[in-house]
C-alpha positions in Angstrom: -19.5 -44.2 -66.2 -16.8 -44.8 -68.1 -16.0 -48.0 -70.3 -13.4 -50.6 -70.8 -11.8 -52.7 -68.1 -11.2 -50.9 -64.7 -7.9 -49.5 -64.0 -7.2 -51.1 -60.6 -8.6 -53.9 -58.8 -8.3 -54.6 -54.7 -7.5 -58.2 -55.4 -4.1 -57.6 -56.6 -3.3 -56.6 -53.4 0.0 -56.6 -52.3 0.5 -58.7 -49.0 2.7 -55.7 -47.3 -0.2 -53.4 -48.3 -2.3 -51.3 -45.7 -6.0 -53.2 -45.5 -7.7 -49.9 -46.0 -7.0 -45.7 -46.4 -9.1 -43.3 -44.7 -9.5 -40.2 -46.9 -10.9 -36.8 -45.9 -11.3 -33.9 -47.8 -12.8 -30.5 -47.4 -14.9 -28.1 -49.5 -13.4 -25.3 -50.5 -12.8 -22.6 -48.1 -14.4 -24.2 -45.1 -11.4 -25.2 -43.4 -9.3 -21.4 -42.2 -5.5 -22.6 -40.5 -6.0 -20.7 -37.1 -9.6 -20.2 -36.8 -11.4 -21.9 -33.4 -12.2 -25.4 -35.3 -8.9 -26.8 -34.3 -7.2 -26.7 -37.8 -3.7 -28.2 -38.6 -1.1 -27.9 -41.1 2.3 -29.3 -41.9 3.3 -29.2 -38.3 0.6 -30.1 -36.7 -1.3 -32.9 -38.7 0.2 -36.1 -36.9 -2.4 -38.0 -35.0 -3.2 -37.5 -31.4 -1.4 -33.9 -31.4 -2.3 -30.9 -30.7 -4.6 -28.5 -33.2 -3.1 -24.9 -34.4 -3.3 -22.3 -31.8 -6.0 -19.7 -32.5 -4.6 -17.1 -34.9 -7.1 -14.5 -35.9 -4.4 -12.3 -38.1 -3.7 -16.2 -40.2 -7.6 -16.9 -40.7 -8.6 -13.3 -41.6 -5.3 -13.4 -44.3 -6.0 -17.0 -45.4 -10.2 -15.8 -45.9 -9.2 -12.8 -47.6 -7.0 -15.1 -50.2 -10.1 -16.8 -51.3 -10.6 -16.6 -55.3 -14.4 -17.7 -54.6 -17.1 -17.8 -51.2 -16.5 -21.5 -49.4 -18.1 -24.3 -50.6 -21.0 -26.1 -48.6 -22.7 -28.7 -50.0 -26.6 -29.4 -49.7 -28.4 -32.5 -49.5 -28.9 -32.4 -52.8 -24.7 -31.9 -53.2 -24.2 -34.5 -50.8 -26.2 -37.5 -52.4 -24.5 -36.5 -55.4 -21.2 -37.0 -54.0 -22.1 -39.5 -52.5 -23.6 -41.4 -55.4 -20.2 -40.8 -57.3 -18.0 -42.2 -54.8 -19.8 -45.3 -54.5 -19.7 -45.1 -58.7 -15.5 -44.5 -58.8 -15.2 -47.4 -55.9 -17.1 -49.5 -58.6 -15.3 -48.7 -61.3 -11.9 -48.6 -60.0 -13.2 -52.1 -57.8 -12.2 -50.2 -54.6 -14.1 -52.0 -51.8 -16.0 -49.0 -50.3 -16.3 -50.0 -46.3 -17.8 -46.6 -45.5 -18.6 -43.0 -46.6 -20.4 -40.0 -45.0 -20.6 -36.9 -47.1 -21.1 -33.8 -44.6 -21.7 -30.5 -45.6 -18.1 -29.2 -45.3 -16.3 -32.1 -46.1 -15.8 -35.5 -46.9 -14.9 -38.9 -44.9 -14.7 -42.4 -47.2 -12.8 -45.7 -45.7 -11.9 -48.1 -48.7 -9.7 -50.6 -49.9 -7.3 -49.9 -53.0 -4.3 -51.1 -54.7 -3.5 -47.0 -56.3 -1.8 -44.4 -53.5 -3.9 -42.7 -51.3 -3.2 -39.4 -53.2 -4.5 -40.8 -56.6 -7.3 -42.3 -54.6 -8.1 -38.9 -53.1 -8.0 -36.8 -56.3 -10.1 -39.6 -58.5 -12.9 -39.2 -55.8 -12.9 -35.5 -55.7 -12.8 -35.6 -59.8 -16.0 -38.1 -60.0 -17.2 -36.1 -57.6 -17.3 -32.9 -59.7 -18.1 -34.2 -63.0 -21.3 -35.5 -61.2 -22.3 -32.0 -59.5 -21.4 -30.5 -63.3 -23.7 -33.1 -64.9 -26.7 -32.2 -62.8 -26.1 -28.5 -63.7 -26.0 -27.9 -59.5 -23.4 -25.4 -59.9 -21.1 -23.1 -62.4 -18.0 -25.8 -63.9 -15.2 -23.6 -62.6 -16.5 -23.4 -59.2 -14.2 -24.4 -56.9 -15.1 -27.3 -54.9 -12.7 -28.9 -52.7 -9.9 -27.9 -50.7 -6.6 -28.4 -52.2 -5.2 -31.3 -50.1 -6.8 -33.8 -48.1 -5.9 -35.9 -45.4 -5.3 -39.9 -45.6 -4.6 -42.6 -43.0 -3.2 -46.3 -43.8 -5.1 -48.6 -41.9 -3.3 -51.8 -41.4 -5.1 -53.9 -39.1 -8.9 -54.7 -39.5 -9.5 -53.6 -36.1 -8.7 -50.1 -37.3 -10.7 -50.3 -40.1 -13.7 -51.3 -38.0 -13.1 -48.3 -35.6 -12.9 -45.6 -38.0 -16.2 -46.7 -40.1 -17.1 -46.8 -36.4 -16.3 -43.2 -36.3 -16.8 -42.0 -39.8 -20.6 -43.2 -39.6 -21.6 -42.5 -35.8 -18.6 -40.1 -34.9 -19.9 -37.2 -37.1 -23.1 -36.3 -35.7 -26.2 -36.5 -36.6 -25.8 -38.5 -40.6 -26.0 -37.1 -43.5 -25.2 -38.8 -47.0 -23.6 -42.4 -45.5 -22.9 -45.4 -47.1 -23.9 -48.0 -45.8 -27.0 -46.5 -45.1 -27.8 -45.5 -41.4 
């Protein structure tokens, strides 16, 4: 872990600031725009809308793009990632209210003062200097999917109902925090 003071701290909060983000991110090449999953992009990412018709010529193009086989994490991986989130929200003094690490991607629910986008990028970063200090895979493998998706919650009913669905909306649990 690093050293010194940490870099941001959730009790300089803002009053106008959300309570919460909800991040997700994806492994590396699990997530195809027009395959049967119900993917989105730019046009059809906002909440309660509808997925990407299925596009068979778009997922074949975007699979045959990849610079390396999709990413899919063990539960070896997992606890790893795991462990490292739960190390950068103590670090950074993030209140972590929930995490599940799933094979394919990534849910955490916490409290920060930085953007969502810095948030985002310093958990995928902890999370691949920890999988490349255990020797689990090759440095230059590619891990996670480019961008990510992230919610302000600004009521703390909302951030009870998505660590609602983040640890029991996922099936059945994998690497959580809290426990379950």
């Amino acid at each position: 872990m690093p050293s010194g003071p940490p870099r941001d701290a959730a009790t300089q909060r803002p009053d106008n600031a959300p309570v919460a983000y909800f991040i997700t991110f994806a492994c590396y090449g699990g997530t195809l725009h027009g395959n049967e999953n119900g993917s989105v992009d730019r046009d059809h990412n906002l909440a309660g809308s509808r997925y990407l018709p299925l596009d068979v010529r778009r997922e074949a193009a975007e699979a045959g793009n990849r610079r390396q086989q999709p990413y899919v994490l063990d539960k070896e991986h997992r606890d790893l990632v795991l462990k490292s989130i739960r190390e950068v929200c103590s670090y950074r003094v993030w209140p972590l209210h929930a995490a599940h690490v799933r094979s394919t991607h990534v849910h955490v629910v916490l409290t920060a003062t930085a953007r969502p986008e810095r948030v985002m990028r310093d958990l995928k970063a902890y999370a691949s200097r920890m999988l490349n200090r255990q020797g689990c895979d090759h440095p230059r493998r590619l891990r996670w999917g480019r961008h990510g998706s992230s919610r302000y919650l600004w009521k703390r009913e909302q951030v009870q109902s998505t660590v609602r669905y983040v640890l029991e909306g996922q099936g059945p649990p994998m690497a959580t925090y809290p426990t379950i």
